[in-house]
Structure formats: C-alpha cells, structure tokens
C-alpha positions in Angstrom: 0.0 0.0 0.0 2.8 2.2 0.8 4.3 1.8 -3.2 0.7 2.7 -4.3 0.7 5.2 -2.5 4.4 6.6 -3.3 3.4 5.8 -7.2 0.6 7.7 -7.6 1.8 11.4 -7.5 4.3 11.2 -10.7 1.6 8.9 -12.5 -0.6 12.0 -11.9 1.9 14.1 -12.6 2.8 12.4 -15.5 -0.8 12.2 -17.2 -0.8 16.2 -16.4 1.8 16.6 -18.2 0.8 14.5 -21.3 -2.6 16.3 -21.4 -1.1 19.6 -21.2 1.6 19.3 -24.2 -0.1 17.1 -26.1 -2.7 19.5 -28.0 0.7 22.0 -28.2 2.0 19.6 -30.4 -0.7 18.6 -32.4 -1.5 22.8 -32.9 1.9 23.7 -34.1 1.8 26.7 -36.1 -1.1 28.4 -34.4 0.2 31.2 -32.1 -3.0 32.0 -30.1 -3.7 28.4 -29.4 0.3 27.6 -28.5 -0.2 30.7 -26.3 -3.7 29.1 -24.8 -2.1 26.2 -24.0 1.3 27.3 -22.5 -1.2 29.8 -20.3 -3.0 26.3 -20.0 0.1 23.8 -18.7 1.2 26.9 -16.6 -1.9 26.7 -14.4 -1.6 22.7 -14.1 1.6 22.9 -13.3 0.8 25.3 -11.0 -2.0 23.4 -9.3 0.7 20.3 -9.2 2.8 22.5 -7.0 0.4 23.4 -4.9 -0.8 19.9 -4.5 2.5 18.9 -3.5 3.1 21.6 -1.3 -0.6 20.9 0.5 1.0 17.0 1.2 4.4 17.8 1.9 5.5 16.5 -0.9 9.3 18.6 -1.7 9.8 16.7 -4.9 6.0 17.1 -6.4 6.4 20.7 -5.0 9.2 21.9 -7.1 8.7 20.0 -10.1 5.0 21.8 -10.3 6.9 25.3 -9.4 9.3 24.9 -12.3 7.1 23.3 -14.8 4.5 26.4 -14.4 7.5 29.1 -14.2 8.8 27.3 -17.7 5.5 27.7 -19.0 4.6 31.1 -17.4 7.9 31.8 -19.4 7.0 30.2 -23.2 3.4 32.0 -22.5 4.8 35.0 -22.2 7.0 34.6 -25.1 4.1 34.0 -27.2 2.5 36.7 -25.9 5.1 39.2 -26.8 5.6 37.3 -30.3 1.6 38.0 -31.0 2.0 41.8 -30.2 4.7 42.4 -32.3 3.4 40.7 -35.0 0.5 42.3 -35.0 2.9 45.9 -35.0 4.4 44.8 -37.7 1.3 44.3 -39.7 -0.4 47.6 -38.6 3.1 49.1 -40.3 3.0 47.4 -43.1 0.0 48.7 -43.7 0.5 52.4 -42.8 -0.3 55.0 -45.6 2.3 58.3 -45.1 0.6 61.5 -46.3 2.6 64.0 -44.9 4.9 65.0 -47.6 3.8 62.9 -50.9 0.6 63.1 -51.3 -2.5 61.0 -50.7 -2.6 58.6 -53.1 0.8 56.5 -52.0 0.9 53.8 -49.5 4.6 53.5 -48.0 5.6 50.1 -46.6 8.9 48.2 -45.5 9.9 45.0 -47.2 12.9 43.3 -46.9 14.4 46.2 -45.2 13.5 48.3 -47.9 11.4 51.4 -48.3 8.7 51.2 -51.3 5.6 53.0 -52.4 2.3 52.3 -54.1 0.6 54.9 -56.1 -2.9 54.0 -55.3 -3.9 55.0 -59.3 -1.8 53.4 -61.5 -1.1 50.7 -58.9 2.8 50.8 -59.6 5.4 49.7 -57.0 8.6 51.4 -55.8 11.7 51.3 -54.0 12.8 54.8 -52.6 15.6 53.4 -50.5 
C-alpha cells in the first residue's frame, strides 16, 4: 500500500503533463492556441505545486513550481511574439501622407522602403 501510494503522484503528474503538451504539439503553427495552452500547462503545473506543497511532498512541490514558471515563461514569449506581429502588420499597412501626397501607400519590405501609387497601382523602392 505504501508503493501505491508513493506511485501515484508522478503517475498523476505524468498524465498532467501528457494532457497539457499534447494538444501543443498537435497545434503547431497556431500562435494564439500555443499561447492558450502554454497559459493552460502553466496553471496545471501550478495546481501540481500546490498539491505537493498541500501534502508535503518537496519533490511534487518543485517539479510543479518549475514546470509552471517554464510555461509562465513560453506563455509570455508568445504573448510578446503576437504583439509584435500584430505591429508589424499595422506598419506594413501604414499609408504616409505627410509629404507625398495621398494617393501613395509606403511600406517596408525586406528592409527596404517602397511606395504604391494607389492609381496606377505601380510599385517602388525609394531606399
């Protein structure tokens, strides 16, 4: 009863685990969702901690502090990731007035400068 017992925690832990990275692999590619679940595994390992720390459990304890700090971590990563992505779109698609006119849309590509006049639909590289 005792080996039950002393078994039982890292099989939980375990399954956790598997749960909580498994849809991360099968999402690949999808930044809000890898965000979710990293936000997701973060709590769960966080909850693990806890549980440990409730049955004074050291081991359980700081495997469930550093498993949610790593994914407190990634999350936050992802997070920053998605914000400037969404920057860089909102630059991309900037129209400057100030000095050209209205009718060009000036964007960055490649580390270049270009402009679209918006009538004759022509592209160009100003620097």
């Amino acid at each position: 009863m005792h080996i039950l017992k002393k078994l039982t925690m890292p099989a939980l832990a375990a399954t956790m685990a598997i749960t909580a990275l498994a849809p991360t692999a099968a999402l690949a590619g999808d930044t809000q969702k890898d965000k979710n679940n990293w936000r997701n595994g973060a709590i769960g390992a966080g909850a693990i901690g806890l549980y440990g720390l409730h049955n004074g459990d050291a081991l359980t304890t700081v495997l469930g502090a550093g498993a949610a700090a790593y994914s407190a971590k990634k999350y936050e990563d992802a997070r920053k990731k998605e914000s400037q992505e969404s920057k860089d779109r909102a630059r991309y698609h900037r129209s400057g007035s100030s000095n050209y006119g209205s009718d060009r849309t000036y964007y960055w590509y490649q580390g270049h400068r270009y402009y679209k006049n918006n009538s004759t639909g022509e592209r160009m590289m100003v620097y």
